[in-house]
Each structure stands twice: as C-alpha cells, then as structure tokens.
C-alpha positions as CSV (number, residue, x, y, z in Angstrom):
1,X,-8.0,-1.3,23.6
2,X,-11.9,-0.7,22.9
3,X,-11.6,-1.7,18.7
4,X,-15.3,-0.5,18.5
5,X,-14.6,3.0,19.5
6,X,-14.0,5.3,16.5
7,X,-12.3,5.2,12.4
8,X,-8.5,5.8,14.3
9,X,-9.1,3.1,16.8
10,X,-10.2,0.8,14.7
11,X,-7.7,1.1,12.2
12,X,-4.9,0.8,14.5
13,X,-6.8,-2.7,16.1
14,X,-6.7,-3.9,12.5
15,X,-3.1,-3.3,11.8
16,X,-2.2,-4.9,15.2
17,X,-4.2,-8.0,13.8
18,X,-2.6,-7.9,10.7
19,X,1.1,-7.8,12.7
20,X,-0.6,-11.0,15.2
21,X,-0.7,-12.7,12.0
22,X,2.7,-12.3,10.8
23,X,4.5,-15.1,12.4
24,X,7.3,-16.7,9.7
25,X,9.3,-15.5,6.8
26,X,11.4,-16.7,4.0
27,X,14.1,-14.4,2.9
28,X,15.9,-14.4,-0.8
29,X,18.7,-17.5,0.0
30,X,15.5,-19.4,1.4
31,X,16.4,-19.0,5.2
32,X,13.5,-19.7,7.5
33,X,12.8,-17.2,10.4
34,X,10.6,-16.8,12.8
35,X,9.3,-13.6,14.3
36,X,9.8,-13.1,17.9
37,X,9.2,-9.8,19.2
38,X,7.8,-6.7,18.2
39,X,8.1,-3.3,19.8
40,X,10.5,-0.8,20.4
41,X,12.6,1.5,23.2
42,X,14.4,-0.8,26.1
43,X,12.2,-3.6,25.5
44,X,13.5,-4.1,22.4
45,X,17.1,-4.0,23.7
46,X,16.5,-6.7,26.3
47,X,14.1,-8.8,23.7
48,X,17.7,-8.1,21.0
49,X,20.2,-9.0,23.3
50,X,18.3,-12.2,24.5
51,X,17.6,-13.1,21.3
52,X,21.4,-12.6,19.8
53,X,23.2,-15.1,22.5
54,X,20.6,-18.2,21.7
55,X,21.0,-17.8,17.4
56,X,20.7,-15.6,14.3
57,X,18.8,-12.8,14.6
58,X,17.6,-10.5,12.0
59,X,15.4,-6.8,12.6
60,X,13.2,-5.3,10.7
61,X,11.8,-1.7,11.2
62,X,8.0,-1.2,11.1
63,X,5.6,1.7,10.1
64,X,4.6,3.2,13.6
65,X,2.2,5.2,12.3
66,X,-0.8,5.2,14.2
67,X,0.4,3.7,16.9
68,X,0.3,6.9,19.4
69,X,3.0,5.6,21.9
70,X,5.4,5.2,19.3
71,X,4.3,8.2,17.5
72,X,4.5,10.6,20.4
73,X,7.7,9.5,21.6
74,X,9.6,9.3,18.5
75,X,10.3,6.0,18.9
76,X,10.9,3.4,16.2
77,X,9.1,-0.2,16.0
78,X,10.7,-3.1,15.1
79,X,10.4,-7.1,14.6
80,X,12.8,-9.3,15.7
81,X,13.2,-12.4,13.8
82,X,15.1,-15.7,14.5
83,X,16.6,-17.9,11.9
84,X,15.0,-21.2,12.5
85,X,15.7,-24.7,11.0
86,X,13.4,-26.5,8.5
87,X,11.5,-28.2,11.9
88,X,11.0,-24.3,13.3
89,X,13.8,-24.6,16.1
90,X,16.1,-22.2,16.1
91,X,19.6,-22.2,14.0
C-alpha cells in the first residue's frame, strides 16, 4: 500500500501502524495476553482454531472502518489474543 497517496490512504496506513503496535494486554484479574492474529473471514477461523488447541484464547472485534476489504465485504475484524505466562509463553 502506497501511504503517500491521498487523506483516505494515509489514514488507513496510520491505523494499521497503530494496530502493528499493539502487541500485549493486561485484562481486569491481571492476566497477560498476547496478540496473535488479526484479520477476519476463513483466515481467522484457521488462525482461531489453531490458536484454541495450543492455550487460552480470547477475541476481540475491531473497528473495520476504512479498511475497504473488510468494508465492502461486510466482514468483521478481529484480534486474537493468547493468555501468556509472566515470561510471555503461552498458558
């Protein structure tokens, strides 16, 4: 994706930035998780599936807005996240 092209480009290029950036989490009991996947459609049911037989998973439904695929397909985007341990390997 050309992030130099016009206002629409470039805020969807910043927004994917933003999500390259998201990487851990911390929920309310103080569980540790780390973000694995994000995306949507039968990729998302693979990545899910995958994830669910090595540990914990939890998903998280993202704004799509902007992002055309998604958008025009009516598709949903989500994160997967994995509960990790206090070293980052997963529970």
């Amino acid at each position: 994706m050309n992030c130099n092209k016009d206002d629409a480009t470039n805020s969807v290029c910043e927004r994917m930035a933003i999500e390259e950036r998201v990487k851990e989490r911390v929920d309310e009991a103080g569980n540790r998780w780390t973000k694995v996947y994000v995306g949507g459609g039968e990729h998302f049911q693979n990545w899910l599936e995958q994830c669910k037989e090595l540990g914990e998973v939890m998903v998280e439904e993202v704004d799509a807005t902007g992002y055309a695929c998604f958008e025009q397909a009516g598709e949903s985007l989500y994160r997967i996240w994995m509960k990790t341990d206090e070293n980052g390997n997963v529970d």
